[in-house]
C-alpha positions as CSV (number, residue, x, y, z in Angstrom):
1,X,43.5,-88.7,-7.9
2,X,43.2,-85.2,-9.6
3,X,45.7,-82.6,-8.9
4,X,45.0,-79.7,-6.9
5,X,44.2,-76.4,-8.8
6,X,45.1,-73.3,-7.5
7,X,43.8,-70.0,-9.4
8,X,43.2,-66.3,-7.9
9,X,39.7,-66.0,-9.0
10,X,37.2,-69.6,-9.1
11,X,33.4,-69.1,-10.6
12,X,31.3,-71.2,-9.7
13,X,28.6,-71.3,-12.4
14,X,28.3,-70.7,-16.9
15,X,25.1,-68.4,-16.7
16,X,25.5,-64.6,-17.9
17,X,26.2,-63.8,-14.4
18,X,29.7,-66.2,-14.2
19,X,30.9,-66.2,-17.7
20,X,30.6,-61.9,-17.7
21,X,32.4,-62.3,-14.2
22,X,34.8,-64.7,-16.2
23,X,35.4,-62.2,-19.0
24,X,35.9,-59.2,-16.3
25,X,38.6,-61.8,-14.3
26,X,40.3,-62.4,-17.1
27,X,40.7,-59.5,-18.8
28,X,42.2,-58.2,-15.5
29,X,44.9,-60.6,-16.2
30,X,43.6,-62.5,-12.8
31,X,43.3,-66.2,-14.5
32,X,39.8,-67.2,-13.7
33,X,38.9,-70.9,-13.4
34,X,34.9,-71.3,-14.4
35,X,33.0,-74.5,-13.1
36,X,30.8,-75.4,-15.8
37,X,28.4,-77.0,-12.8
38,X,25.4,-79.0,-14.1
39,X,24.0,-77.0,-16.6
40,X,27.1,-75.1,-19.0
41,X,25.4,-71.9,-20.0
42,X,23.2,-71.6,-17.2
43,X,19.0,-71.1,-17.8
44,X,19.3,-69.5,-21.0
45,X,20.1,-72.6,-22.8
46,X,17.0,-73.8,-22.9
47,X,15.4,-70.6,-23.8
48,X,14.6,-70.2,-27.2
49,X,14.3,-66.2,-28.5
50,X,15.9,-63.6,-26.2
51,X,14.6,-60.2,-27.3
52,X,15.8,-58.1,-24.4
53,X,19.5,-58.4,-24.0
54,X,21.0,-55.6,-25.7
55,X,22.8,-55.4,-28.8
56,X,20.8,-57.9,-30.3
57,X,18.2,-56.0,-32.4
58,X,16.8,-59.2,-34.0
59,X,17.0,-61.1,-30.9
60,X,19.4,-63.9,-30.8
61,X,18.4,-67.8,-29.3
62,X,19.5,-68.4,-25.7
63,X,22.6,-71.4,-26.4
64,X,24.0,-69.1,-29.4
65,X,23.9,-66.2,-27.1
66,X,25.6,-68.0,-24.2
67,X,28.1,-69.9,-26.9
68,X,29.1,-66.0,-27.7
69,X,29.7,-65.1,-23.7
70,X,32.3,-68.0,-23.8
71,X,34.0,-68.0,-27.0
72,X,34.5,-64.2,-25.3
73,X,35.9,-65.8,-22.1
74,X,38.0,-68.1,-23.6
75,X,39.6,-65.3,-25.3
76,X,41.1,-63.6,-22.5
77,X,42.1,-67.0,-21.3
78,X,39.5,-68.2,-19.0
79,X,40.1,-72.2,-18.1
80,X,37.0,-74.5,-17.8
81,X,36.0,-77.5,-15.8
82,X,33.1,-79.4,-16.3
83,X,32.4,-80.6,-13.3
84,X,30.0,-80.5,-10.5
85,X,31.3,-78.8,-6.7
86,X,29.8,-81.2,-4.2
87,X,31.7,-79.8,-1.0
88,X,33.5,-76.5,-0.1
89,X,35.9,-75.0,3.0
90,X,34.9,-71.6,3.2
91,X,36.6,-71.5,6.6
92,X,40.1,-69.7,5.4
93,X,41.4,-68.4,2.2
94,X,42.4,-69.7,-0.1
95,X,39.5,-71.6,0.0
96,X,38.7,-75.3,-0.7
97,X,36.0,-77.0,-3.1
98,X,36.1,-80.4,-3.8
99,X,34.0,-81.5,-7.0
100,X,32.6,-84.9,-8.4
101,X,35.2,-85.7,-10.6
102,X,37.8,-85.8,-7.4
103,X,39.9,-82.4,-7.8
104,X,40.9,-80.2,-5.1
105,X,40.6,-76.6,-5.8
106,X,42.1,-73.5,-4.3
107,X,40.4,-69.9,-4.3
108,X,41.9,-67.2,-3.8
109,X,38.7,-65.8,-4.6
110,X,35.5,-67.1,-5.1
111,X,32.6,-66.0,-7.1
112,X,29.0,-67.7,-7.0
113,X,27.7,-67.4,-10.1
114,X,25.5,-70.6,-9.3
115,X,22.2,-69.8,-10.5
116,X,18.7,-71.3,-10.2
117,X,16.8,-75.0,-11.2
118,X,13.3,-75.2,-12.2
119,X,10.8,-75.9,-8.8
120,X,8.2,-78.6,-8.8
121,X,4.9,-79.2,-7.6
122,X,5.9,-82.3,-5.8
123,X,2.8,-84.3,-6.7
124,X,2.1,-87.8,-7.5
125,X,2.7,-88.7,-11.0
126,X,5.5,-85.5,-11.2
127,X,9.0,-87.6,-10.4
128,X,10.7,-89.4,-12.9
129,X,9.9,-92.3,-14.4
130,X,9.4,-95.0,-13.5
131,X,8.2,-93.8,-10.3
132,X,6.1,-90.8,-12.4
133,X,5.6,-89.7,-15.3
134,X,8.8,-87.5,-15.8
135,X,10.3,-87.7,-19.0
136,X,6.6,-89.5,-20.3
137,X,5.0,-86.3,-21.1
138,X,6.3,-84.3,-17.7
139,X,8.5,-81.8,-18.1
140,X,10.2,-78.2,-17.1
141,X,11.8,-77.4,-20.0
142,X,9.6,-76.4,-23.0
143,X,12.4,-75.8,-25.3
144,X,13.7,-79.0,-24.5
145,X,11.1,-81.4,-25.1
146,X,8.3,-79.0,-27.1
147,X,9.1,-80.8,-30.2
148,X,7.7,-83.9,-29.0
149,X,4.3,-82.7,-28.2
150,X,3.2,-82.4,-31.9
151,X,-0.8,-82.0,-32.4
152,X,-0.9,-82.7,-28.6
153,X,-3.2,-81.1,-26.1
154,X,-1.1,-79.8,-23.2
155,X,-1.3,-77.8,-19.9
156,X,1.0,-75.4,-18.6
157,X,0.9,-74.9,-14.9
158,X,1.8,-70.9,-13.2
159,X,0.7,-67.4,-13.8
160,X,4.6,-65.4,-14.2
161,X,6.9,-64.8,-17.1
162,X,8.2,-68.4,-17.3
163,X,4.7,-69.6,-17.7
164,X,3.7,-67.4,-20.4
165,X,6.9,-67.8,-22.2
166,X,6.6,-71.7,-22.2
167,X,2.6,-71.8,-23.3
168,X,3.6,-69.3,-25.8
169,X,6.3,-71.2,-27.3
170,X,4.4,-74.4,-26.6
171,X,1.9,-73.0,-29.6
172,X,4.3,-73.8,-31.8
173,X,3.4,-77.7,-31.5
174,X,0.9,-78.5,-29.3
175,X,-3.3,-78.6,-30.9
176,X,-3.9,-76.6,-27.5
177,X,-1.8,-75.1,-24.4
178,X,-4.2,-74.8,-21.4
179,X,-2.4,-72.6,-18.7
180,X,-3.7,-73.5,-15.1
181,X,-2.8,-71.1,-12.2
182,X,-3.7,-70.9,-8.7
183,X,-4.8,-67.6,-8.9
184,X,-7.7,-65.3,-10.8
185,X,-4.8,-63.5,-12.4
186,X,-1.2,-63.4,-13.6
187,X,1.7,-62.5,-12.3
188,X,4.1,-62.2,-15.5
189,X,4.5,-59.0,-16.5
190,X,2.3,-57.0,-18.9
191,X,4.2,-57.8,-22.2
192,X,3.8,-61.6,-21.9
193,X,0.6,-61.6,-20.4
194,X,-0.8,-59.8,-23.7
195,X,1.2,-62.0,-25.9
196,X,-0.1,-65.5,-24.1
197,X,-3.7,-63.9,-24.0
198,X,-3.7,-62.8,-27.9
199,X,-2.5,-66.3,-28.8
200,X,-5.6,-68.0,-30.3
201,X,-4.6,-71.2,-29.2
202,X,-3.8,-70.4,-25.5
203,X,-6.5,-71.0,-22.5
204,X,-6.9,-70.4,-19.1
205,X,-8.1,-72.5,-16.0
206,X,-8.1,-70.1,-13.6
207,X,-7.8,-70.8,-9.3
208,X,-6.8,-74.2,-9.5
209,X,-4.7,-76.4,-7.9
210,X,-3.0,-79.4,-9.7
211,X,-3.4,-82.2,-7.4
212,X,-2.3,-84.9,-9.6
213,X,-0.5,-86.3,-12.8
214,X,-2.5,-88.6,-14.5
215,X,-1.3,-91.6,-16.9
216,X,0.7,-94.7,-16.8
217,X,4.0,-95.6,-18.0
218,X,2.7,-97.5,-21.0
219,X,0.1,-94.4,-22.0
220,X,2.1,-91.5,-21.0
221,X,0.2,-88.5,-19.6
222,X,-3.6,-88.8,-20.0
223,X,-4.6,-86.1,-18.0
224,X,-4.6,-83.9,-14.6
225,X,-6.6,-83.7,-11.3
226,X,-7.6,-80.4,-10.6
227,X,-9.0,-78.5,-7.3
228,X,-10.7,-75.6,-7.2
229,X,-9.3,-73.5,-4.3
230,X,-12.7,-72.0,-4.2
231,X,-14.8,-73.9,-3.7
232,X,-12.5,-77.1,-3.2
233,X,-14.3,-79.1,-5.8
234,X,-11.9,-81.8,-7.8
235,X,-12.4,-82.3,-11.7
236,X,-10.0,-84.3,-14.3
237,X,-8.4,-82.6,-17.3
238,X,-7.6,-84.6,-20.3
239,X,-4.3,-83.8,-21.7
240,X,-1.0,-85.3,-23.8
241,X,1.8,-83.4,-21.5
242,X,2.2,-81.2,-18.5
243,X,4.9,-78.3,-18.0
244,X,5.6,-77.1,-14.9
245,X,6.9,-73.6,-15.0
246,X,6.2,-72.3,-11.2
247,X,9.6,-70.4,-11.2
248,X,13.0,-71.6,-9.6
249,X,15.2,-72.3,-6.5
250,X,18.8,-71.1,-6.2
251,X,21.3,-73.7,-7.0
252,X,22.9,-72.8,-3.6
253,X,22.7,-75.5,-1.0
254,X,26.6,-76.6,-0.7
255,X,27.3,-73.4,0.3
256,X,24.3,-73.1,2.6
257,X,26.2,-73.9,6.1
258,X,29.0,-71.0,5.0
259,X,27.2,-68.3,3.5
260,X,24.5,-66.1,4.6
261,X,20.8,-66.7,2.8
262,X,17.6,-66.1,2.9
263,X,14.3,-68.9,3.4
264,X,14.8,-69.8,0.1
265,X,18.2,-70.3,-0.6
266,X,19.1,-66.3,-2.4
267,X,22.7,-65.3,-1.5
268,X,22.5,-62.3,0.9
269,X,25.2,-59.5,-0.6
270,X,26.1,-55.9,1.0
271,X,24.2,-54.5,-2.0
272,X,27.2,-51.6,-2.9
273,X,29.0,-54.7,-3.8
274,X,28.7,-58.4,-4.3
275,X,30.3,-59.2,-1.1
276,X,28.7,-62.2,1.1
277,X,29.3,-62.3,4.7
278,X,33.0,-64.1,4.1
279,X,35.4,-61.7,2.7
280,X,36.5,-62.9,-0.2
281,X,33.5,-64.8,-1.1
282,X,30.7,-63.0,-4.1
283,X,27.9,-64.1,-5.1
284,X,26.1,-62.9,-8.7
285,X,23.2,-63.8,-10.6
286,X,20.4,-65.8,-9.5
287,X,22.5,-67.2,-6.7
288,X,21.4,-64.1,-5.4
289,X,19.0,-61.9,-7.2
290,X,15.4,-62.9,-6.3
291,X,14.0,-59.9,-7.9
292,X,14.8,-58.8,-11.3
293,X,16.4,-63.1,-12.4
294,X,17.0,-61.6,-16.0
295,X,20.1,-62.2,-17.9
296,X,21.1,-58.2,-18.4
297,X,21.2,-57.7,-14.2
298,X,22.5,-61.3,-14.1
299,X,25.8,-59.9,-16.0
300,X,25.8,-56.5,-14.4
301,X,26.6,-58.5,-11.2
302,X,28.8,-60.7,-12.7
303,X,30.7,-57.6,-13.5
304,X,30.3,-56.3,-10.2
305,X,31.6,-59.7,-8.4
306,X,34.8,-59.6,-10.9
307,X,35.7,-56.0,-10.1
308,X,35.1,-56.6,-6.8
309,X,37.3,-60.3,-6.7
310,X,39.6,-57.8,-8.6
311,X,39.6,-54.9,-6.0
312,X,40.1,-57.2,-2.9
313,X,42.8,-59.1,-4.1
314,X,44.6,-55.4,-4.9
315,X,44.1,-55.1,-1.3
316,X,41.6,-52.4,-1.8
317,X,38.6,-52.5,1.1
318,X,35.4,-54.6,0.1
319,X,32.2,-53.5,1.4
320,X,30.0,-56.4,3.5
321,X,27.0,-56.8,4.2
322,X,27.5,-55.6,7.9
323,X,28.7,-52.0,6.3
324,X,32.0,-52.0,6.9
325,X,34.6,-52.8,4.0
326,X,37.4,-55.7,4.7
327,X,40.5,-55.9,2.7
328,X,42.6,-59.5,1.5
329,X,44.9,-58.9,4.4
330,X,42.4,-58.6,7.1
331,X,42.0,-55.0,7.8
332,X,38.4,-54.2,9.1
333,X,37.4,-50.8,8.0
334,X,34.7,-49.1,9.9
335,X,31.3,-48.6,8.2
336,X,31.2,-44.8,8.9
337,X,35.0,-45.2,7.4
338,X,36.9,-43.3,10.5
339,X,38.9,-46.2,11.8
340,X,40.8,-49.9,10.2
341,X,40.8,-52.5,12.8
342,X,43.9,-54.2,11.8
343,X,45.0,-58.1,11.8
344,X,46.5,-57.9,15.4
345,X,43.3,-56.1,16.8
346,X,44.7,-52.9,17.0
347,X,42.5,-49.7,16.0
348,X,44.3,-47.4,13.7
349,X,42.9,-44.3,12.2
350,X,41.1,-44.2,8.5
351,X,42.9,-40.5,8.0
352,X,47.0,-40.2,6.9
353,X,47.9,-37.7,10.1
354,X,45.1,-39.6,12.4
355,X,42.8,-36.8,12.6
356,X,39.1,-36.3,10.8
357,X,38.8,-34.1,8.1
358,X,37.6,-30.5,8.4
359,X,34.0,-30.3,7.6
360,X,33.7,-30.1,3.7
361,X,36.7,-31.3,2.5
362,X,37.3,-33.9,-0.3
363,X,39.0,-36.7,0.9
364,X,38.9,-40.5,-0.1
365,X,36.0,-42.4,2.2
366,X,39.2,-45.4,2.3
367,X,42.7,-44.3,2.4
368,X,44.1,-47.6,3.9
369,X,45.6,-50.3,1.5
370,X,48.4,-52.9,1.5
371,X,50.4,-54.4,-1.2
372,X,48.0,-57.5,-2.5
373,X,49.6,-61.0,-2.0
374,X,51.0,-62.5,-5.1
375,X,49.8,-66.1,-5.9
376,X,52.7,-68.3,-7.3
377,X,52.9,-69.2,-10.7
């Protein structure tokens, strides 16, 4: 049996949403414990050149940029597990995850920094092998496995900015990246589109459907079925690998009976803060961002979530989702901030002598705090 960990502030994820949060938490002397979860350092460790994170004029590569993010943690004494969370008690605080490995841990606070695993087609030939031809020329990870595809033809299927930035890299090795999309145009943003369609050595299939992987375990990849979704007509494309790069689903399903989310699985937050529907709970990163999923607003919300983790264990109100603001002890502040419902259900007044303030005057929105609760050492 593992012993039971108890820490002020747990993250859940390594991305540049929890390792920023991490950085924040620790720094504030709070003691954060990160969960590596299944992938330490999160989606950017399989990206190659990162040229828009600031700081880096040059660029810097994805797995040194994330090495950097924890060596920083680590500094201000951020512990890590490596471990996988495969249950949680969201129910009261602290609150309870369980992980693979058998420990017990205790949140004071909890920050899900989570993030987001590359989606498949879910066609025949796609699983892993043996039952497909994963890991036999399928794959989702260009970085990871590009090297192998040496003077190979190979297709890259979706029209966004993963897309683009796999068929570009792709170039690098492959005799010929054909990118097939659905659609007659892209989605990825102007930048990559121009660099995918100025690459000499880039193609495009264009309103297709891939219906099927084609090889065998011996061969490998040999080739795709296509559909046009046109004029429904079915063709076969000879190629040496296939990339999927249709975009990602949040890594959020064990906390998907607790937390509130929408159809796909993104984190619903109050949007002034990180707060989720459970007070004390945050969520940051692509656990919840399913708009901008870049690493620069990935760590501004791991920054938010810290100083929020921070705020509410002070006692100071939290904003929810709901619009009003709770605080560690349990005091409900209204969301037009003129009364605190308090523990016990009383209603108590938001203003020191119980009256509003005159019209025009500058007074705190929350006045109302308790003492925070120490956590043992």
């Amino acid at each position: 049996m593992k012993e039971t960990l108890h820490r002020e502030v747990v993250i859940v994820g390594s991305g540049p949403a929890g390792l920023t949060a991490a950085i924040y938490a620790a720094r504030a002397e709070l003691r954060p414990l990160v969960i590596h979860g299944p992938q330490p350092g999160g989606q950017l460790t399989i990206t190659t050149e990162v040229e828009n994170y600031p700081g880096f004029a040059e660029g810097i590569q994805g797995p040194e940029l994330m090495q950097q993010f924890e060596d920083q943690a680590k500094r201000f004494g951020t512990e890590f597990l490596i471990t996988f969370v495969n249950k949680v008690d969201l129910s009261q605080r602290p609150f309870t995850l369980w992980t693979e490995e058998g420990h017990e841990i205790k949140a004071e606070t909890l920050i899900v920094a989570s993030g987001a695993s590359a989606k498949w087609l879910g066609i025949p030939g796609e699983a892993p092998a043996p039952e497909g031809l994963g890991g036999l020329g399928v794959s989702a990870c260009a970085t990871c496995d590009g090297f192998f595809f040496k003077g190979k033809s190979i297709v890259v299927v979706g029209g966004g900015d993963t897309a683009m930035e796999e068929a570009t890299f792709l170039t690098r090795y492959a005799s010929r990246v054909t990118v097939v999309h659905r659609r007659d145009s892209l989605r990825a943003s102007k930048i990559m589109q121009d660099k995918a369609r100025g690459n000499p050595k880039i193609d495009f299939i264009w309103n297709a459907d891939v219906k099927e992987i084609l090889g065998t375990s011996e061969t490998g990849v040999k080739g795709i079925k296509l559909q046009d979704n046109k004029t429904g007509e079915e063709s076969e494309f000879a190629c040496e690998g296939v990339f999927i790069a249709i975009g990602h689903k949040p890594n959020t399903d064990v906390f998907k009976d607790w937390l509130d989310m929408d159809a796909v699985g993104y984190i619903k937050t109050a949007g002034v803060s990180m707060a989720t529907n459970i007070p004390g709970v945050f969520a940051c990163g692509d656990a919840q961002d399913s708009v901008y999923r870049q690493a620069v607003t990935a760590a501004g919300t791991g920054c938010m979530a810290a100083i929020d983790a921070e705020r509410f264990l002070d006692s100071l109100p939290v904003a929810t989702p709901t619009g009003e603001e709770v605080t560690i002890e349990g005091e409900v502040v209204s969301a037009d901030h003129e009364q605190i419902t308090m523990p016990d259900g009383e209603v108590v007044s938001n203003h020191p002598d119980g009256q509003p303030p005159a019209e025009g005057a500058n007074q705190p929105a929350v006045v109302y705090a308790r003492p925070s609760t120490e956590l043992p050492s």
